[in-house]
Structure formats: structure tokens, C-alpha cells
C-alpha positions, 0 to 999 in steps of 0.5 A, a space after each residue: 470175533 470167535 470163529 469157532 473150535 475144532 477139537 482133531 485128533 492129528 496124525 500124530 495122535 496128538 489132540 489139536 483145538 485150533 481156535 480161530 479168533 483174531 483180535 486186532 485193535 487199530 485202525 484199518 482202510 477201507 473202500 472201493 475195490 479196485 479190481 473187477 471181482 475182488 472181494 479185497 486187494 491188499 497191499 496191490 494182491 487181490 482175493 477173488 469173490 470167488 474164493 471167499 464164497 468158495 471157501 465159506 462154502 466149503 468150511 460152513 459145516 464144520 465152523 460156527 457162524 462162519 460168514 464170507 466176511 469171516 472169511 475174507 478177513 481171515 484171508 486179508 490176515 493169513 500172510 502177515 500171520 504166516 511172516 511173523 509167525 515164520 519169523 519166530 519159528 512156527 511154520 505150519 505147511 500147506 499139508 499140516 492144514 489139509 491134515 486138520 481139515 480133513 481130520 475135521 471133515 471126517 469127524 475126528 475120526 481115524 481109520 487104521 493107518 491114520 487115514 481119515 474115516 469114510 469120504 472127505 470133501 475137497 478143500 481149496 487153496 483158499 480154504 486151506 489157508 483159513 486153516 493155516 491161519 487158524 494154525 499160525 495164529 494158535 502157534 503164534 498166541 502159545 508162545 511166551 511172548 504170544 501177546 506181544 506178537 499178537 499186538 505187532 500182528 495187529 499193528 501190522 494189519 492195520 499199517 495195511 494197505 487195503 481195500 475191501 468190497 463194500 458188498 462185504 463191508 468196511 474194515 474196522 480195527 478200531 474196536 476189533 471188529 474186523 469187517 462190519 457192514 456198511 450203513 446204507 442211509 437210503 435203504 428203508 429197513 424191513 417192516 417187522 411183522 406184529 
């Protein structure tokens, strides 16, 4: 699942392209949330609606075919990302990933100074943390043992306990496929026009 690539320019006038695509190969759970306006609960933390829709709202212009599934899966991986991550020495700070998304909102661009040129948007802490991922799991996949890593990384996604909404689908980790959407057997598909 590509979830796009931003190429920035850091502040530390370094070029950064951070790919969001995670790959995972197992086996997942899936059901009914069990808390009133979660999109998912994972491992008993819910991730709020609200958030996910807040979020793909706020990265939507700058990521290609960004969904709120994306999203939440994104969101569901973020912290097993952040733990492995942080135990082979990657560390990617709340600031480092407003400083990516605010290079991203304004452009690329740098004012003097390393500011940001004209006006940039806010981000919350969910949007914040997709870009965080996008980071972790960049660093993750440059180490030499990247892949190996991004195995475990999988295998401990799947090991999850999750629930996810049916509003956002079912998690499927068999194939890579992340979240795909649940077939309702009693809804007729729309007639398509001649």
C-alpha cells in the first residue's frame, strides 16, 4: 500500500523523501469496536473517529490517495513502529515530524532563516503521528538489517490485539492489504449507467 512520497528539504538543509508504505504479511484480528467512537482499539487504546477523519483531513493535500483507512492503519501501526525503532536507535521526536510536515505544507520551500515560506496549516497530534511513522519506518527500512526488522515489525502487528470499526473495514495482514472493506452480501451494488 503506497501511501505517497514527500521529497522536503529539512532544516538541516539535508533532502529527506519519506515514503509511507507499510508492508506487513500476517494475520490480523478484526471486529466490532468496543468503544463508542473508535475507529479501532488496539491492545485496549482506543484511536477516536475523530482523529482519523481529522487527520486525513489535514494530510489529504499533500499525500496521494491518502484514505481515513490509511489512515487508521497508520495510526494502529505508529507505536510498534516507535518501540522497535527506539530499540535499534531511531528516535524520530514530535518536533522532527511537525518540521517535515510543515516543510511539506509550505512547499519545500525555506524562507531565510529556516522557516517555512508563507502561511502553514496546523497539524494535530494524530497527523503528527502518521508523519512520525512515515519517519520511524524510513529509518527502520535504512538500517542494514532493515528487512529483518520490518518482518518482526509485522509479525508484531499481527500478534496485536485489534478491533477495528466495520465503518472502516477488517484488518487483513494476510496479503498486505492493511484495512480492506467489508462485503456487505445485503447491499445491491449501484446500476451502472450504459
Amino acid at each position: 500500500m503506497t501511501v505517497g512520497s514527500w521529497r522536503v528539504r529539512a532544516r538541516a538543509s539535508r533532502t529527506v523523501r519519506v515514503v509511507g508504505v507499510l508492508t506487513v504479511g500476517a494475520a490480523g484480528v478484526a471486529g466490532c469496536s468496543a468503544q463508542s467512537g473508535a475507529a479501532a482499539v488496539v491492545e485496549g487504546e482506543a484511536i477516536p473517529v475523530s482523529a482519523v477523519h481529522e487527520a486525513t483531513e489535514q494530510l489529504s493535500p499533500y499525500l496521494q490517495d491518502l484514505t481515513p483507512s490509511t489512515v487508521l492503519l497508520l495510526l494502529m501501526a505508529e507505536p510498534t513502529f516507535e518501540r522497535v525503532a527506539g530499540e535499534n536507535g531511531i528516535a524520530v521526536s514530535e518536533q522532527e515530524a511537525r518540521d517535515v510536515l510543515e516543510t511539506v505544507a509550505g512547499g519545500g520551500e525555506q524562507a531565510e532563516g529556516g522557516e517555512a515560506a508563507g502561511p502553514v496549516p496546523e497539524f494535530g497530534p494524530a497527523s503528527v503521528s502518521v508523519a512520525r511513522f512515515t519517519l520511524l519506518q524510513q529509518g527502520l527500512g535504512d538500517l542494514p538489517n532493515g528487512p529483518q526488522l520490518l518482518e518482526q515489525v509485522s509479525a508484531e502487528l499481527a500478534d496485536l490485539d485489534i478491533e477495528v470499526n466495520p465503518r472502516f473495514g477488517e484488518v487483513d495482514f494476510t496479503e498486505g492489504n492493511g484495512i480492506t472493506p467489508v462485503q456487505r452480501d445485503w447491499l445491491v451494488p449501484a446500476a451502472t449507467a450504459p
